[in-house]
N, CA, C and O atoms as a GROMACS GRO file, in nm:
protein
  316
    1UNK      N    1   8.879  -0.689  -0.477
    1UNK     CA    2   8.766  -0.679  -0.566
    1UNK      C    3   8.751  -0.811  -0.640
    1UNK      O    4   8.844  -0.876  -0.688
    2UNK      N    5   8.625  -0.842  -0.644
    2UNK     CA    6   8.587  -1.020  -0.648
    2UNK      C    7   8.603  -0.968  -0.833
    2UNK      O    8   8.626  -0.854  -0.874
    3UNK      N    9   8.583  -1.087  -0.909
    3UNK     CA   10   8.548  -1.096  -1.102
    3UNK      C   11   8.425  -1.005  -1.062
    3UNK      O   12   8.426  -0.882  -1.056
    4UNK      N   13   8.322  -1.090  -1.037
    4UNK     CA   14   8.215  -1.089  -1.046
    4UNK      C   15   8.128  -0.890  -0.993
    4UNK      O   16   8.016  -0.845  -1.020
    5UNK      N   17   8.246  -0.828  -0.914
    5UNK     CA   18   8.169  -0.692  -0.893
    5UNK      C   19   8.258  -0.615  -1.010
    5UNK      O   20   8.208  -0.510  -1.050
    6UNK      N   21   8.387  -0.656  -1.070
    6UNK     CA   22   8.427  -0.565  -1.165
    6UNK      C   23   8.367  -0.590  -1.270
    6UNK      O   24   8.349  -0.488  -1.337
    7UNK      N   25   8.311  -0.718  -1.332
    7UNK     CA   26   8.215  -0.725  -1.448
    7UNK      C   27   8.105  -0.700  -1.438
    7UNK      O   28   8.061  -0.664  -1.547
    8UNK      N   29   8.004  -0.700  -1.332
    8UNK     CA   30   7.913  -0.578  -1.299
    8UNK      C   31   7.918  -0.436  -1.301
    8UNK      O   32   7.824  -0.358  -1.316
    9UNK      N   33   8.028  -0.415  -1.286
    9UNK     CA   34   8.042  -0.261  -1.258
    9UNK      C   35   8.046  -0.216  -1.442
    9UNK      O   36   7.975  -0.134  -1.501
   10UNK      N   37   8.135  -0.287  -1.484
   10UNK     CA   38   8.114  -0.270  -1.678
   10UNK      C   39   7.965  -0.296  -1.750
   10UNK      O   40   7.940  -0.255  -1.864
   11UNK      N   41   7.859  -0.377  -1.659
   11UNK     CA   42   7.744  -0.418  -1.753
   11UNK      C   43   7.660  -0.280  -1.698
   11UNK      O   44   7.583  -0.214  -1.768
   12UNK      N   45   7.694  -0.255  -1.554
   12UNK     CA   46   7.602  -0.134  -1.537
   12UNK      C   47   7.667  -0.011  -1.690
   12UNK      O   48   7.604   0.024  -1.789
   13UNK      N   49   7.759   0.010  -1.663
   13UNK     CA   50   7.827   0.155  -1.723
   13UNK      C   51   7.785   0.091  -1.880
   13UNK      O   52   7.692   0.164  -1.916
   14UNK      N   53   7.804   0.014  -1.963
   14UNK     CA   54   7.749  -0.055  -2.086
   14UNK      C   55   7.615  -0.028  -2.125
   14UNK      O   56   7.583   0.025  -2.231
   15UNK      N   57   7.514  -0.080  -2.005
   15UNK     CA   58   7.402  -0.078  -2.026
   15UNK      C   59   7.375   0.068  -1.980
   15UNK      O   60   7.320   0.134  -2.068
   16UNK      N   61   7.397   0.128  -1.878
   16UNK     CA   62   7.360   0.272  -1.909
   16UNK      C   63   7.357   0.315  -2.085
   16UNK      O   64   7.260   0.332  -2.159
   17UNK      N   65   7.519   0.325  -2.118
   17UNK     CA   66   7.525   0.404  -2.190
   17UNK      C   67   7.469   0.314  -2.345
   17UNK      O   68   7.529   0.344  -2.448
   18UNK      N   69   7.387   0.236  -2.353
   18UNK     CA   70   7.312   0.143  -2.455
   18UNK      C   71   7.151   0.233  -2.448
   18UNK      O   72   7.081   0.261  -2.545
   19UNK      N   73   7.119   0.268  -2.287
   19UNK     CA   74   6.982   0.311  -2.278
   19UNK      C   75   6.934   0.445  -2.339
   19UNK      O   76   6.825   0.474  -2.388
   20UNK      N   77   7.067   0.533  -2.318
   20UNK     CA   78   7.116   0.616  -2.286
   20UNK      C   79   7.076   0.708  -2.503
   20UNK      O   80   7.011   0.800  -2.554
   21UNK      N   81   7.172   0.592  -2.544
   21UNK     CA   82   7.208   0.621  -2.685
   21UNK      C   83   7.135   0.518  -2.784
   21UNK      O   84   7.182   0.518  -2.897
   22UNK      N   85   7.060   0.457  -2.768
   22UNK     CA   86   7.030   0.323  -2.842
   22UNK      C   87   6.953   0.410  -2.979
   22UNK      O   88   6.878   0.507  -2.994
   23UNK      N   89   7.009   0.332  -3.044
   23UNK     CA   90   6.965   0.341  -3.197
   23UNK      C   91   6.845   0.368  -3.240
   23UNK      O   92   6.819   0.484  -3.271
   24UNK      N   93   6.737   0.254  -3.253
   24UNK     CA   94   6.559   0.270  -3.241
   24UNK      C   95   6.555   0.321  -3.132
   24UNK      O   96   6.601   0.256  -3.039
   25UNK      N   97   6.499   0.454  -3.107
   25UNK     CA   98   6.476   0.518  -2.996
   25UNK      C   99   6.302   0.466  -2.950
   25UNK      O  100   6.224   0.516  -2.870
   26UNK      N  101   6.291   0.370  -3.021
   26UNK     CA  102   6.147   0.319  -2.922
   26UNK      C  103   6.140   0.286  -2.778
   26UNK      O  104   6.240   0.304  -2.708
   27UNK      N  105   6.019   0.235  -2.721
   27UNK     CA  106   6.010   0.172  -2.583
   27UNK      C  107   6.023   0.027  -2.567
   27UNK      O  108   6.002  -0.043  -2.468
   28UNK      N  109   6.059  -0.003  -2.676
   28UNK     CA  110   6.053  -0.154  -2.639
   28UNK      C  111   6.216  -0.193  -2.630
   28UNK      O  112   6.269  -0.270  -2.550
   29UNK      N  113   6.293  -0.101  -2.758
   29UNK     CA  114   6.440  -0.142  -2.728
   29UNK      C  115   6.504  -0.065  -2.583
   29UNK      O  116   6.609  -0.090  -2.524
   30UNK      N  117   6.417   0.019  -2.559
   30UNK     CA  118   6.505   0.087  -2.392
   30UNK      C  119   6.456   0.005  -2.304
   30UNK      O  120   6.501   0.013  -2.189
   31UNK      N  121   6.352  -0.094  -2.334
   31UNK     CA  122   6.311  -0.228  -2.234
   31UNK      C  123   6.391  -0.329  -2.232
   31UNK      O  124   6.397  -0.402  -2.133
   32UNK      N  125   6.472  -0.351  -2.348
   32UNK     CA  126   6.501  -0.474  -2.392
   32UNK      C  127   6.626  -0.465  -2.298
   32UNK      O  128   6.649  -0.541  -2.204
   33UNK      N  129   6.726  -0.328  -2.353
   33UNK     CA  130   6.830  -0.222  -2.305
   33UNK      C  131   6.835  -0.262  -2.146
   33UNK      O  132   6.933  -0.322  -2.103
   34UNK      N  133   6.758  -0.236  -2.084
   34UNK     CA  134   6.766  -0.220  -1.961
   34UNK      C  135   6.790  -0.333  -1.884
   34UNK      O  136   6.785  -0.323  -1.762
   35UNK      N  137   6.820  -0.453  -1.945
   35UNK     CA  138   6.822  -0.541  -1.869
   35UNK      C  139   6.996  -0.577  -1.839
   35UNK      O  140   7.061  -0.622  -1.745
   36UNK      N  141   7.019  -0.535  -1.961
   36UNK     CA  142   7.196  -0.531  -1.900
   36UNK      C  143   7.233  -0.449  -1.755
   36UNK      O  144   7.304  -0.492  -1.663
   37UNK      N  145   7.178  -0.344  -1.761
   37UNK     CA  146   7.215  -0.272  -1.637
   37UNK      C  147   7.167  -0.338  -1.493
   37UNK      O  148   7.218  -0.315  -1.383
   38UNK      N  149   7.085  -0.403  -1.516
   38UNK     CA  150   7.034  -0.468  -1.432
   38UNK      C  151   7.065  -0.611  -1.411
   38UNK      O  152   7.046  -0.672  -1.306
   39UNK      N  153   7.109  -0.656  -1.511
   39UNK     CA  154   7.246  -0.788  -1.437
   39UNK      C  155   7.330  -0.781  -1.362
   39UNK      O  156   7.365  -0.850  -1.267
   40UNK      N  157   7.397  -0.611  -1.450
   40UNK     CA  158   7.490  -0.593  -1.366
   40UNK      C  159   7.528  -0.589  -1.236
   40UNK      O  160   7.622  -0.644  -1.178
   41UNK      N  161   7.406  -0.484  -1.183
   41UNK     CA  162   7.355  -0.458  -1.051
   41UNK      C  163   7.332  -0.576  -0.993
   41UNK      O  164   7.316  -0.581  -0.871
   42UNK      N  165   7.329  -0.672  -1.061
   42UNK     CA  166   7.302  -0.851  -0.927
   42UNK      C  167   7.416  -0.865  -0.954
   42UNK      O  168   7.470  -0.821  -0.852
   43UNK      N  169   7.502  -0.899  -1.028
   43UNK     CA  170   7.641  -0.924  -0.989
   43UNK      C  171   7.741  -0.814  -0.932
   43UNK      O  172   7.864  -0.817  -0.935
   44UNK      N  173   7.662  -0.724  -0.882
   44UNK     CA  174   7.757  -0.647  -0.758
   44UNK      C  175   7.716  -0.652  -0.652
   44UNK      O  176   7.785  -0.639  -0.551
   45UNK      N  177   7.548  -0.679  -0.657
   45UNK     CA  178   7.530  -0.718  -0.532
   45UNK      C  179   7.545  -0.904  -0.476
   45UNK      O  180   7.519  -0.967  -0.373
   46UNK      N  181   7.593  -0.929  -0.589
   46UNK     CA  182   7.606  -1.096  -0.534
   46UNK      C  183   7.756  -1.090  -0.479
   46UNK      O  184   7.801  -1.175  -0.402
   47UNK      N  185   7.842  -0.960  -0.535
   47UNK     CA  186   7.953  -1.008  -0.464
   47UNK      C  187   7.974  -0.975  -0.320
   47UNK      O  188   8.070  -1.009  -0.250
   48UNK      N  189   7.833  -0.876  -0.275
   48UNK     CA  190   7.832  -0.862  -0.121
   48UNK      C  191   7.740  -0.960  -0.066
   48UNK      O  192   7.804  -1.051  -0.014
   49UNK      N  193   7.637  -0.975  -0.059
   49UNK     CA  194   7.564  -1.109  -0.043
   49UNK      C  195   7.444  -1.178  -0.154
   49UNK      O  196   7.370  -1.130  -0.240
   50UNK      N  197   7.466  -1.295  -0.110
   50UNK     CA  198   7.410  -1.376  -0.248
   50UNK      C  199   7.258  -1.352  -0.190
   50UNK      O  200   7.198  -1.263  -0.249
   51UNK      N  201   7.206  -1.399  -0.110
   51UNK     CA  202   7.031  -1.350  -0.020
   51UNK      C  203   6.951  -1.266  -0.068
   51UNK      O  204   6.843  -1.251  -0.126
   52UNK      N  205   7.069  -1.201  -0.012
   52UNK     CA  206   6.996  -0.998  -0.030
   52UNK      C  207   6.984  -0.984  -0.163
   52UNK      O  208   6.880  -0.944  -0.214
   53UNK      N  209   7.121  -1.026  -0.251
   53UNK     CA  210   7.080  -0.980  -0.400
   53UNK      C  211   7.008  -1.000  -0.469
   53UNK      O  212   6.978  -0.921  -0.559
   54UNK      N  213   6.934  -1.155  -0.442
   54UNK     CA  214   6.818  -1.228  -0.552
   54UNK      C  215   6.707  -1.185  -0.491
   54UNK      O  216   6.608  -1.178  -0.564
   55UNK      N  217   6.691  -1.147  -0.360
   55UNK     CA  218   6.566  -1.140  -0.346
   55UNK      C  219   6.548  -0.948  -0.343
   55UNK      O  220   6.441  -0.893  -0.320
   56UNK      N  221   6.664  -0.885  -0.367
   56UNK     CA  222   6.622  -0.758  -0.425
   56UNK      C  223   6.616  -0.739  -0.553
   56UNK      O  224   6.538  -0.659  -0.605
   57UNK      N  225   6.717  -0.828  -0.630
   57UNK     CA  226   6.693  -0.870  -0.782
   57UNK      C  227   6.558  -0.858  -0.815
   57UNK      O  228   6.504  -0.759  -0.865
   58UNK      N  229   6.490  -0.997  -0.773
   58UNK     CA  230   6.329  -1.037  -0.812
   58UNK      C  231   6.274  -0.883  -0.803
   58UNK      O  232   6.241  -0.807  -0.894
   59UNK      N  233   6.275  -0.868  -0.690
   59UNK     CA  234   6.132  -0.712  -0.677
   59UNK      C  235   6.178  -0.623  -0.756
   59UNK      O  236   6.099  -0.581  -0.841
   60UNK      N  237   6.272  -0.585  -0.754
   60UNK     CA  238   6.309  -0.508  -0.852
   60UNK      C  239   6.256  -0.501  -1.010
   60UNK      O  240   6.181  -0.433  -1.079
   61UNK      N  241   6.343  -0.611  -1.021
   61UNK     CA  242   6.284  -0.643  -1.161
   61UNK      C  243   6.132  -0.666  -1.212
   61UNK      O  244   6.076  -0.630  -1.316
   62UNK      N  245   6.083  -0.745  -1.094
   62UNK     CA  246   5.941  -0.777  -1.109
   62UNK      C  247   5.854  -0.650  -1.122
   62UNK      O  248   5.774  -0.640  -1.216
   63UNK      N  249   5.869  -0.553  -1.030
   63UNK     CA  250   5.792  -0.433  -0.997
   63UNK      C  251   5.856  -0.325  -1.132
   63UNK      O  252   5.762  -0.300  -1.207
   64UNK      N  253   5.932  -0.285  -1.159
   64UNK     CA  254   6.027  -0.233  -1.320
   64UNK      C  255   5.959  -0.297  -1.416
   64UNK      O  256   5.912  -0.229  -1.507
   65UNK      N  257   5.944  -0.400  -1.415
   65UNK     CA  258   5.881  -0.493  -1.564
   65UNK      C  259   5.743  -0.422  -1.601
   65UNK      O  260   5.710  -0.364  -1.704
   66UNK      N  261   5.666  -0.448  -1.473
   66UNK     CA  262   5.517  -0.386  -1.462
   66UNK      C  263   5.496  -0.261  -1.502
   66UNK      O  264   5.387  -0.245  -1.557
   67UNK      N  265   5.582  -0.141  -1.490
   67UNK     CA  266   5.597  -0.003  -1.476
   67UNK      C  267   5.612   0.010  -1.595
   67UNK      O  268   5.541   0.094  -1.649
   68UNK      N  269   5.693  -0.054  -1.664
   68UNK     CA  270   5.738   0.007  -1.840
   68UNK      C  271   5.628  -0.099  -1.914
   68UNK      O  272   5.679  -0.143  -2.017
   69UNK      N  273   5.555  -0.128  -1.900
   69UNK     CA  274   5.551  -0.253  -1.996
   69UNK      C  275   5.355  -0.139  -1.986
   69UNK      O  276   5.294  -0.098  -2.085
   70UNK      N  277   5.315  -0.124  -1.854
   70UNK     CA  278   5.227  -0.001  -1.891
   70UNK      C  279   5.214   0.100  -1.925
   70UNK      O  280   5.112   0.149  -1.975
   71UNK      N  281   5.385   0.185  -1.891
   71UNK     CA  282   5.403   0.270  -1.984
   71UNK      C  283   5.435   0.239  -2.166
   71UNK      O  284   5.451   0.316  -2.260
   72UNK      N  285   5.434   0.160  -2.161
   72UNK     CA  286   5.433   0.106  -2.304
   72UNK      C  287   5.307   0.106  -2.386
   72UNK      O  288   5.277   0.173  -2.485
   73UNK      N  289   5.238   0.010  -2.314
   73UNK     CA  290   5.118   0.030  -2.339
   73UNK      C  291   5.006   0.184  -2.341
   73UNK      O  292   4.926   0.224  -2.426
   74UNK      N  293   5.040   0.231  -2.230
   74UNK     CA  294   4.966   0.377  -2.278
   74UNK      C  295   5.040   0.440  -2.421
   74UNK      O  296   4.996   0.538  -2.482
   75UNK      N  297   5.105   0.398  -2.442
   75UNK     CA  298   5.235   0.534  -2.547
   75UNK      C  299   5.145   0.421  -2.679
   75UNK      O  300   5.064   0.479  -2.751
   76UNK      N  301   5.158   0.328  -2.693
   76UNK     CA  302   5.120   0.296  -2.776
   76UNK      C  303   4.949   0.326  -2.794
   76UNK      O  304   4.921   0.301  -2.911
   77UNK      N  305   4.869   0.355  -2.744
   77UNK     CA  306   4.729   0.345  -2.747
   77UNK      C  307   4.712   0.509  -2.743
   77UNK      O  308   4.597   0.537  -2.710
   78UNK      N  309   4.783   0.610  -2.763
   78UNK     CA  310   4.797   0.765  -2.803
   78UNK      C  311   4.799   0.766  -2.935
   78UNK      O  312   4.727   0.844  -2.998
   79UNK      N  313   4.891   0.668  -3.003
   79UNK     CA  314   4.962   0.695  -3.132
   79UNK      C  315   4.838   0.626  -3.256
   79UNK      O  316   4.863   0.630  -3.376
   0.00000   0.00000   0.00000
């Protein structure tokens, strides 16, 4: 087991449990939140290949960003 997938494996389980329990229960801190878990997840997949991981990284993230950031926006334009 490489550093790099056992300190992933802690930012996933961290950032879960940050999303999970976070303090301001708004949408912007479970946005903010979410990005730990999602480091994590590239540094476990970088310790199987570096390729695959950035370029599932990007979409991931890219396509996730879009999704909350309109659910954000609707939640705010209710209130």
């Amino acid at each position: 087991m490489t550093p790099e997938f056992i300190i992933g494996l802690g930012l996933i389980l961290l950032g879960t449990v940050s999303v999970a329990w976070s303090s301001p229960k708004d949408y912007l801190t479970r946005l903010i939140n979410l990005e730990i878990p999602a480091l994590g997840l590239l540094l476990v997949m970088l310790s199987f290949d570096e390729m695959l991981a950035l370029m599932t990284f990007v979409a991931v993230a890219t396509v996730s960003t879009f999704i909350y950031v309109r659910v954000i926006g609707k939640k705010g334009a209710v209130n």
